[in-house]
N, C-alpha and C positions, 0 to 999 in steps of 0.2 A: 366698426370695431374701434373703440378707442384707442389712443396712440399709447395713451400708458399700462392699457393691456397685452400691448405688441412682446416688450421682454416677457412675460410672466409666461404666455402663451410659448414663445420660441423656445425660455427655460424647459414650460411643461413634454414639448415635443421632444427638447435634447434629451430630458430623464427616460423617456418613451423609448425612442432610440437606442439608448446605451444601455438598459436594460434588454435590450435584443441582439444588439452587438457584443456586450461585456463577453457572458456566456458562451458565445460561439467564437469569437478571436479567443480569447483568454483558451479555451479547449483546443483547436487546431494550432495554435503556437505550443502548447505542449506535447501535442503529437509527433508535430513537427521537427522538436529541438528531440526528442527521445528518437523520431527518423532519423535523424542524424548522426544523434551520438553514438547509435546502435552501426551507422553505418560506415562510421569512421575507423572502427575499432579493429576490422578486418587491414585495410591500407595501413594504418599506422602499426600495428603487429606485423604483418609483412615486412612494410619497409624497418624495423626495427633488425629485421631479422636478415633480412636481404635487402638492404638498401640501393643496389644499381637494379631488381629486377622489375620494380615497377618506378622508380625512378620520381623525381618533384614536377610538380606542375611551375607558371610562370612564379607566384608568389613562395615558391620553395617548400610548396607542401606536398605528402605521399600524393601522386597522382591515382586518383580513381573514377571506377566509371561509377556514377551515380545510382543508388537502389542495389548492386551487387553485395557488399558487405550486411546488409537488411536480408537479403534472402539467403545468403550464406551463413548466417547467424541464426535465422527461423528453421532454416532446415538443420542445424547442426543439434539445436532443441529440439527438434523431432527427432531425429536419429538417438539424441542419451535418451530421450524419454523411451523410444518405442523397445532401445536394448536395456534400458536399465533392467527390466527383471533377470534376465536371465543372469545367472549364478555366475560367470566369470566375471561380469559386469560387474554384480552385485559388490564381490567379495574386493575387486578392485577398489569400490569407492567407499567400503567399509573401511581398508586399510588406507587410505587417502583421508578420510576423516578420523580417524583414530591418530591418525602422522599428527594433523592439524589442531587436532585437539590436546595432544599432549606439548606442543610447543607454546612456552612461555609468550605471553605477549601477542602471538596468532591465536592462541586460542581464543582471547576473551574476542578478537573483533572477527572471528570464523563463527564461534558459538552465537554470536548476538544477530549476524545477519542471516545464519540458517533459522534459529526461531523465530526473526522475523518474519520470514518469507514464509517457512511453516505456518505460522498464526494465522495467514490467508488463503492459503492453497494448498492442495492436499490431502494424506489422509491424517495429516496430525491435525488439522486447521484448529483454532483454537476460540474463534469470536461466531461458532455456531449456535451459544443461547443467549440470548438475549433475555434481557430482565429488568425488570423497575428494583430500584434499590433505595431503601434508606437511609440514606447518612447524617444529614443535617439534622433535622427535626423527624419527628414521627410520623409526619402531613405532609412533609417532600418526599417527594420521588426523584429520582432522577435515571435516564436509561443505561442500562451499564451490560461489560459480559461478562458469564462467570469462566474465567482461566483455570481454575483450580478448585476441585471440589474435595480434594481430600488432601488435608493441611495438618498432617499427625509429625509430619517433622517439623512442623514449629509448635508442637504441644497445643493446638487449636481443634478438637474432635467437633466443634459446632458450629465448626466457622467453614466460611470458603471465600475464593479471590477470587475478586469484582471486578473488573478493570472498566473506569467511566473515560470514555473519550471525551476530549477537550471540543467547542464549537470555533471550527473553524482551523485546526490545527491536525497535526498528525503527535502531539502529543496527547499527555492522557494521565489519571493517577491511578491508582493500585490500592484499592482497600482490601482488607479481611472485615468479611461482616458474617454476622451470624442469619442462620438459617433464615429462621423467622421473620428477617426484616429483607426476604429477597422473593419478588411474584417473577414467576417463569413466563415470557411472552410467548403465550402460543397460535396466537392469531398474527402473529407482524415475522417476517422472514428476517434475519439476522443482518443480509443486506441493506434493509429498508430501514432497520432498528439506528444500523450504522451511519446512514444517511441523512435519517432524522436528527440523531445527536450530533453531527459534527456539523450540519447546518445553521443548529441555533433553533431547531424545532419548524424551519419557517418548511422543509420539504417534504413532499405531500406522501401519504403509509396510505401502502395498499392491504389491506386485510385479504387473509389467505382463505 
């Protein structure tokens, strides 16, 4: 092998590599930090609240046993979710969002992260059609979902709202487009739609 093929070669291995590594550090360090932060939350409300009963470790932080506040926090999620239906439950967290919603200033940032979290999960979920949409020209497509399909309170009877994720971002824009220029994807699951578009197109659609 020649000596001046030597870098080109060690280059090609490093891109090799770190195309194996990126994806799997970059995923397990965000597992990781959300292990965490989920798990800290239990020790630091405690000690908030009763600060001598579990008391600071050496660097003067809540002292905790590691992984408890993780499983106290998953099962505290299983416990709303399994009593939410039932009606005392129910009517509690109607009048807890009703409180929330009429206070100035809480409402607009109570409202914004319940329909976020709605838009994915749920029975409101909101990014379940996928669709090719026209906006630029008449020969682009781009993949987009429709949020809103009946638009009569903004005086729009043949329109509906598109929302195109951005690639690569957890932003995204909000068009009203009219009927005709929106195809229903009925072969590609709405996860795979979402996946695709916010990749840049490079990840791979499994047809249904």
């Amino acid at each position: 092998m020649p000596s001046r093929q030597i870098p080109r070669n060690l280059f090609r291995l490093f891109l090799q590599g770190l195309l194996i590594l990126a994806p799997i550090s970059i995923t397990i360090w965000i597992l990781v930090t959300a292990f965490y932060w989920i798990d800290g939350i239990l020790p630091n409300l405690v000690y908030s609240i009763f600060p001598k009963l579990i008391g600071t470790d050496a660097f003067g932080l809540p002292r905790r046993l590691p992984g408890l506040g993780f499983v106290v926090f998953i099962g505290i999620a299983l416990i709303v979710g399994y009593i939410s239906p039932s009606w005392i439950v129910s009517r509690v967290v109607e009048f807890a969002e009703s409180l929330l919603e009429r206070t100035p200033g809480i409402k607009l940032i109570y409202s914004t992260i319940k329909d976020f979290f709605e838009a994915f999960a749920g029975s409101k979920r909101k990014f379940t059609k996928s669709v090719l949409v026209s906006i630029a020209a008449p020969d682009v497509w781009q993949v987009g979902f429709i949020t809103q399909e009946d638009l009569q309170q903004f005086d729009l009877q043949e329109y509906v709202a598109v929302y195109l994720p951005q690639s690569y971002a957890f932003a995204g824009h909000l068009y009203f487009v009219k009927r005709d220029r929106v195809r229903i994807l009925t072969d590609i699951s709405s996860a795979d739609a979402m996946k695709f578009a916010i990749s840049g197109g490079v990840a791979e659609v499994d047809e249904q």
